[in-house]
C-alpha beads as a LAMMPS data file, in Angstrom:
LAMMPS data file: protein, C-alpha beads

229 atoms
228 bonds

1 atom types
1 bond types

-500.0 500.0 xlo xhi
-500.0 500.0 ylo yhi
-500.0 500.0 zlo zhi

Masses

1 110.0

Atoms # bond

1 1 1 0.000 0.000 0.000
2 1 1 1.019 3.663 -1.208
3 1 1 1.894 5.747 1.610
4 1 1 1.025 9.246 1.531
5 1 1 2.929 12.177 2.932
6 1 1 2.179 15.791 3.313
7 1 1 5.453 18.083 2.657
8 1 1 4.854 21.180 4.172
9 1 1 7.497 24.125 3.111
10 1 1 7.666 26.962 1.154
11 1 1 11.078 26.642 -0.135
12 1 1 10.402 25.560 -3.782
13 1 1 13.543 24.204 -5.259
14 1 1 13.921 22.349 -1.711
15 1 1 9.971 20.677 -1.899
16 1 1 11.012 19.763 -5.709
17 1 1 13.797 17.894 -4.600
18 1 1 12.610 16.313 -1.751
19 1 1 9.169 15.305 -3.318
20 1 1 11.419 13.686 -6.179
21 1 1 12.945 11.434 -4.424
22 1 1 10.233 10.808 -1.977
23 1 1 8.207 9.741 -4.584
24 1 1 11.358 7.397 -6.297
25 1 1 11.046 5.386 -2.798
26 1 1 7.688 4.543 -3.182
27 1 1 5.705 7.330 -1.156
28 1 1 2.814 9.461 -2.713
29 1 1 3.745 13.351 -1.908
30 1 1 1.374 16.192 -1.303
31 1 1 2.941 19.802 -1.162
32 1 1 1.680 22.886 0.764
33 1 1 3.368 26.068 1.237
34 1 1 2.634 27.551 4.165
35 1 1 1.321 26.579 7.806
36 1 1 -1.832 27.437 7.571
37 1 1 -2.747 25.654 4.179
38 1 1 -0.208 22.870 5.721
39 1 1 -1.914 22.723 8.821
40 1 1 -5.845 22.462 7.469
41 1 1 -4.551 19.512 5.164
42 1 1 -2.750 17.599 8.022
43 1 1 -6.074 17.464 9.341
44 1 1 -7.949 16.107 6.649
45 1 1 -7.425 12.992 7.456
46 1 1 -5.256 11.943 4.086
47 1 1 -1.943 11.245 4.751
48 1 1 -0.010 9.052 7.171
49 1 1 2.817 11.432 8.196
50 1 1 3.574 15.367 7.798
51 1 1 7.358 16.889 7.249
52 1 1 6.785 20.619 8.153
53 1 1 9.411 23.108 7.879
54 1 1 10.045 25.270 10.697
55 1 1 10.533 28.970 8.995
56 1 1 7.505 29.518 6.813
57 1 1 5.244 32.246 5.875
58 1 1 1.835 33.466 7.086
59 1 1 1.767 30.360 9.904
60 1 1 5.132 29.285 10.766
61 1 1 5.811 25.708 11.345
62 1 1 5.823 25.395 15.247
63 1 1 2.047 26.977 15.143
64 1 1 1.107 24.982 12.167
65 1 1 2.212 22.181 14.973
66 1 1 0.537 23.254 18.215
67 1 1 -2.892 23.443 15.532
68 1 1 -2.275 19.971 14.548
69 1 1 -1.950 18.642 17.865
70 1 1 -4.786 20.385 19.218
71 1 1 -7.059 17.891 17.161
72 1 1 -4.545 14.718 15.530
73 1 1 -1.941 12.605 16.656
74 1 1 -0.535 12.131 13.077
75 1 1 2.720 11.755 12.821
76 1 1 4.906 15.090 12.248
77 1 1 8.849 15.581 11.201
78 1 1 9.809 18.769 11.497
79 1 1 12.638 20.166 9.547
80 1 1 15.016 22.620 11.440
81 1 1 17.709 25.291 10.769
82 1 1 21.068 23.278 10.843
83 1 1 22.205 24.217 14.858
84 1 1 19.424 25.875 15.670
85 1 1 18.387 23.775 19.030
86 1 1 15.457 26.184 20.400
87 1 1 13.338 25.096 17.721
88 1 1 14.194 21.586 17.794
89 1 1 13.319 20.948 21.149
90 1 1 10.130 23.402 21.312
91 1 1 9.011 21.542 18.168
92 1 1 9.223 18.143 20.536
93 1 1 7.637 20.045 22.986
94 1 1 4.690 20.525 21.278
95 1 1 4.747 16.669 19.850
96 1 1 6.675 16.806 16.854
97 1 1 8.211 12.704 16.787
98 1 1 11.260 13.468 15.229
99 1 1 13.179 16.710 13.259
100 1 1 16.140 16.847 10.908
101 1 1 18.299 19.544 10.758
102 1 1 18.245 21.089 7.082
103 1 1 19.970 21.087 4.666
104 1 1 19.121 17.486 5.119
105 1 1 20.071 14.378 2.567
106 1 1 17.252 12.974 1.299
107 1 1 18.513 9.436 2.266
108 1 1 18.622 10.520 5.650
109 1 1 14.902 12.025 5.800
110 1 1 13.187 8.792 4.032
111 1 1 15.122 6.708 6.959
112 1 1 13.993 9.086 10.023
113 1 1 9.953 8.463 7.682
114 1 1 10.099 5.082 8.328
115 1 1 11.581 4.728 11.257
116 1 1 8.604 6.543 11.777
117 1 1 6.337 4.689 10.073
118 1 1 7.342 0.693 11.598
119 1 1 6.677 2.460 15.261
120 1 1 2.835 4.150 14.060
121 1 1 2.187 0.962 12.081
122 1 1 2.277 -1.316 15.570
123 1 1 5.377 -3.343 14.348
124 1 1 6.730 -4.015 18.080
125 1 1 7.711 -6.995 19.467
126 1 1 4.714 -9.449 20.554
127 1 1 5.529 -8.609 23.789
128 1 1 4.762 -5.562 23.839
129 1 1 1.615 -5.702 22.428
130 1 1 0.090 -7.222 25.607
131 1 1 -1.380 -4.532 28.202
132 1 1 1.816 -3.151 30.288
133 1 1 1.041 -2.994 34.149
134 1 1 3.358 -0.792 37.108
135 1 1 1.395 0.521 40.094
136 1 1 -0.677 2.814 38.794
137 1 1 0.304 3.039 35.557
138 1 1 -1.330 1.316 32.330
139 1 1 -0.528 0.765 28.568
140 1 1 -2.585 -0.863 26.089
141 1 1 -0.662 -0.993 22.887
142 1 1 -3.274 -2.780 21.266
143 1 1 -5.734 0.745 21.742
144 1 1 -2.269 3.062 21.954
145 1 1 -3.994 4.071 25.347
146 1 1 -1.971 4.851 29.126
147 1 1 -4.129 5.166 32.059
148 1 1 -2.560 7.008 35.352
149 1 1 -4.411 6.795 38.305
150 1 1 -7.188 5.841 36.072
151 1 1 -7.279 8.794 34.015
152 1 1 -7.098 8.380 30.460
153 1 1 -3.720 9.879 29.170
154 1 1 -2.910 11.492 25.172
155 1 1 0.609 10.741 24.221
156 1 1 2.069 10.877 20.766
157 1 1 3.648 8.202 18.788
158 1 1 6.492 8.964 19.984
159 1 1 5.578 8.979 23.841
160 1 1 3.692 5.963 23.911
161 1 1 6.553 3.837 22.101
162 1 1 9.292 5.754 24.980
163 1 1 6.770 4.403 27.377
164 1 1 6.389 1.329 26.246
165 1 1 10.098 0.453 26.601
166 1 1 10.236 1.254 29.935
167 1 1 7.643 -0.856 31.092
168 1 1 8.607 -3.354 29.525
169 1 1 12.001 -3.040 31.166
170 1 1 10.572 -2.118 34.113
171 1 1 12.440 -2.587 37.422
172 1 1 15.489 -1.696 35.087
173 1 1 17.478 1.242 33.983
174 1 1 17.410 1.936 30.081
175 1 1 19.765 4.220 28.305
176 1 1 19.247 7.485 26.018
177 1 1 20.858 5.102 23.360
178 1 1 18.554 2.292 24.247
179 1 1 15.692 4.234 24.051
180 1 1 16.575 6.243 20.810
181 1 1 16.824 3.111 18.800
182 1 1 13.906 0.735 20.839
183 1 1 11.656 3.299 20.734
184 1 1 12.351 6.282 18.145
185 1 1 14.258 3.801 16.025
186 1 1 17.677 5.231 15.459
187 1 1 20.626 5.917 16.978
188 1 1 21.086 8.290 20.049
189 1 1 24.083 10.991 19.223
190 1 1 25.487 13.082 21.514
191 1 1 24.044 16.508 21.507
192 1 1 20.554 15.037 20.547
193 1 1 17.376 16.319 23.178
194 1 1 14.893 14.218 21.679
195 1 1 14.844 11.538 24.486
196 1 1 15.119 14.188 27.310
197 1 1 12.223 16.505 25.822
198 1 1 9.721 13.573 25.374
199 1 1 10.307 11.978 28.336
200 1 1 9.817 15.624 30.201
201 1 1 6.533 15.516 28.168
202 1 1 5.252 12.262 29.340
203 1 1 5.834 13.374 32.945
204 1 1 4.223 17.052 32.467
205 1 1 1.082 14.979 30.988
206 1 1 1.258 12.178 33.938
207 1 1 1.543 14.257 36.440
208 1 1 2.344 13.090 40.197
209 1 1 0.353 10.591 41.834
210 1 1 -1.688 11.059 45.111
211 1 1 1.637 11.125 47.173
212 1 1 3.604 13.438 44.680
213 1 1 5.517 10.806 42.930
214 1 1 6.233 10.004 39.159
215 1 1 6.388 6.968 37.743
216 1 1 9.719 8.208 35.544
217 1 1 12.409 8.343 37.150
218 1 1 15.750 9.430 35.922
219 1 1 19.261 8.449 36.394
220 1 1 21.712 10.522 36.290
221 1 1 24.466 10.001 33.749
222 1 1 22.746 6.711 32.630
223 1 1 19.054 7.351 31.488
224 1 1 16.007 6.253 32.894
225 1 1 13.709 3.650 35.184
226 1 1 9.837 2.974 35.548
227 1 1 9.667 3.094 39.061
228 1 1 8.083 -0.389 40.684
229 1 1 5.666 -0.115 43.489

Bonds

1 1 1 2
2 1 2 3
3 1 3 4
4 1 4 5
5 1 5 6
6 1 6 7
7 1 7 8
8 1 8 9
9 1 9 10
10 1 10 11
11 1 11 12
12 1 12 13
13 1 13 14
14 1 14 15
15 1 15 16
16 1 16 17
17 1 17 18
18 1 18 19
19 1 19 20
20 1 20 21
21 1 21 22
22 1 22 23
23 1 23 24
24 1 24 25
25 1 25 26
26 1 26 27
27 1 27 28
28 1 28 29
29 1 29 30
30 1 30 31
31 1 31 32
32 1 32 33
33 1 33 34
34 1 34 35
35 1 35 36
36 1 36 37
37 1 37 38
38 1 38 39
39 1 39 40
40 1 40 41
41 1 41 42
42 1 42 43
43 1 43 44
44 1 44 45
45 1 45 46
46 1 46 47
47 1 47 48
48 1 48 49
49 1 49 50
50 1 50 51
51 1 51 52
52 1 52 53
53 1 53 54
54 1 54 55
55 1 55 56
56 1 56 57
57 1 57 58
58 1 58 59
59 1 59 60
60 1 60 61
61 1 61 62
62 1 62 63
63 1 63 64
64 1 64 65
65 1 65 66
66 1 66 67
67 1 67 68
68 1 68 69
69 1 69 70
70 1 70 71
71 1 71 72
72 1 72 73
73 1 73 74
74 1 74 75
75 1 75 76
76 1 76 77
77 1 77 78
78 1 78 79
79 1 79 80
80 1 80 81
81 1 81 82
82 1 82 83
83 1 83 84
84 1 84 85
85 1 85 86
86 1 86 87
87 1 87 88
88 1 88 89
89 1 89 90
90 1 90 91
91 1 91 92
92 1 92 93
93 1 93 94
94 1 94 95
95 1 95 96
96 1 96 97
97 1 97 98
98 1 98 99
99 1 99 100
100 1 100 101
101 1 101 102
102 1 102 103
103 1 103 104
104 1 104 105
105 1 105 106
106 1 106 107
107 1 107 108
108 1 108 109
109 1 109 110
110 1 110 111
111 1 111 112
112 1 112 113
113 1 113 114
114 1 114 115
115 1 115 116
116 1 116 117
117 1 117 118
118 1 118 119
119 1 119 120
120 1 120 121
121 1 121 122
122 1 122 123
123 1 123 124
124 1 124 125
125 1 125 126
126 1 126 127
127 1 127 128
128 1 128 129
129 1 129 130
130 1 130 131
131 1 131 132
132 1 132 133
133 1 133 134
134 1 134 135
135 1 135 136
136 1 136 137
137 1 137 138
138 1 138 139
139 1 139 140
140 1 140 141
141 1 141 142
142 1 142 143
143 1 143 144
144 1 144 145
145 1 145 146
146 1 146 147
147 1 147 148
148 1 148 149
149 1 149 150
150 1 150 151
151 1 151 152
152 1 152 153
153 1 153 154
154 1 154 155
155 1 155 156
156 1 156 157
157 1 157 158
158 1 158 159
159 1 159 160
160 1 160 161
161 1 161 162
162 1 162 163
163 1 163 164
164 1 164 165
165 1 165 166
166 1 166 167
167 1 167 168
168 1 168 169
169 1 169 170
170 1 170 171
171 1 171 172
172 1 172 173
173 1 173 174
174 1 174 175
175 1 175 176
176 1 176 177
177 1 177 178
178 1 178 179
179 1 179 180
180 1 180 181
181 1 181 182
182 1 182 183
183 1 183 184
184 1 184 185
185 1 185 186
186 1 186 187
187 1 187 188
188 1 188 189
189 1 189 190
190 1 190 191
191 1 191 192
192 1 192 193
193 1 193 194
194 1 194 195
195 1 195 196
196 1 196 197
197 1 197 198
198 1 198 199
199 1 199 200
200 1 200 201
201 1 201 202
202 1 202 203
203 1 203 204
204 1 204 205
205 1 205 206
206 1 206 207
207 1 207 208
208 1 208 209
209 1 209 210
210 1 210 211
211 1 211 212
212 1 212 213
213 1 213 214
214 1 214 215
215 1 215 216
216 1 216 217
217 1 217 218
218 1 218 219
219 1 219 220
220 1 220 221
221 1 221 222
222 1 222 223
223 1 223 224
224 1 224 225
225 1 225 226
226 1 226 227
227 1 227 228
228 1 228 229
């Protein structure tokens, strides 16, 4: 099956070459050129994955984000200024699953797609497909639905599959580089946030328990635990 993306940018000779080769590997391409056109199409319902720029006209990409999250948990790349780590880590903030820094190699952006794609499609191990169980914590992979303290929780893609490696590890530590490749599905480099800003998302959207606690818990220098009640 044809898998359709939405390529949202206004930098022509850029969307030309990217939708090119896009398009040579297999995927159907839709361009828009702004965030606000990008935005209303993301939520049409059409396509299986967005790549929004950052620096656009009219609606710039982080806004074209915090719209699409308001209403869809499609899955959203962003693409960044080359160094420029403000917007990279507010665009996880706001649920973007993964960015690449531009100018980006097209290789490099089809890989980080379906790396993408394998984790949204519910190719995990069988394991993990069973409902996931610590104190008060619940995952049903099956239904991509956490329950904390009973309450219903919304977690993106990328969330839920960080969460779902860490209870099913639970009781042990897992590291940034574990985590990158179980759950985002590549590897963790040095100076990269994105483990750190979603797992400081899943807390903020947890929340403590009745006795103040997380369930996250993170050590130092190493990476981070599910803690076991």
């Amino acid at each position: 099956m044809t898998v359709r993306i939405l390529l949202v940018d206004d930098d022509a000779e850029l969307v030309a070459i990217l939708s090119d080769y896009l398009r040579s590997e297999g995927f159907e391409v839709d361009c828009a050129s702004d965030g606000e056109s990008g935005a209303a199409a993301a939520l049409s319902g059409q396509y299986a994955l967005v790549v929004l720029d950052v620096m656009m006209p009219r609606v710039g990409g982080l806004e074209a984000l915090r719209r699409i999250r308001q209403q869809s948990r499609i899955p959203v790349l962003m693409l960044t200024a080359k160094g420029d780590d403000i917007d990279r880590i507010v665009g996880l903030e706001l649920g973007a699953d993964d960015y690449v820094p531009k100018p980006c190699l097209p290789r490099e952006l089809v890989a980080r797609l379906r790396a993408i794609l394998r984790r949204t499609a519910g190719q995990a191990e069988p394991a993990t497909r069973q409902p996931l169980h610590t104190g008060a914590l619940s995952l049903y992979p099956e239904h991509h639905r956490v329950e904390w303290c009973g309450q219903p929780v919304e977690l993106t893609n990328a969330e839920f599959q960080l969460l779902a490696a860490l209870m099913t590890a639970a009781g042990r530590v897992l590291s940034k580089q574990e985590l990158s490749e179980q759950a985002l599905g590549r590897p963790h480099t040095r100076y990269d946030r994105s483990v750190d800003v979603h797992m400081s998302n899943i807390r903020q959207k947890l929340g403590p328990d009745a006795h103040g606690h997380t369930p996250i818990l993170t050590v130092r220098g190493v990476g981070y635990r599910i803690a076991q009640e």
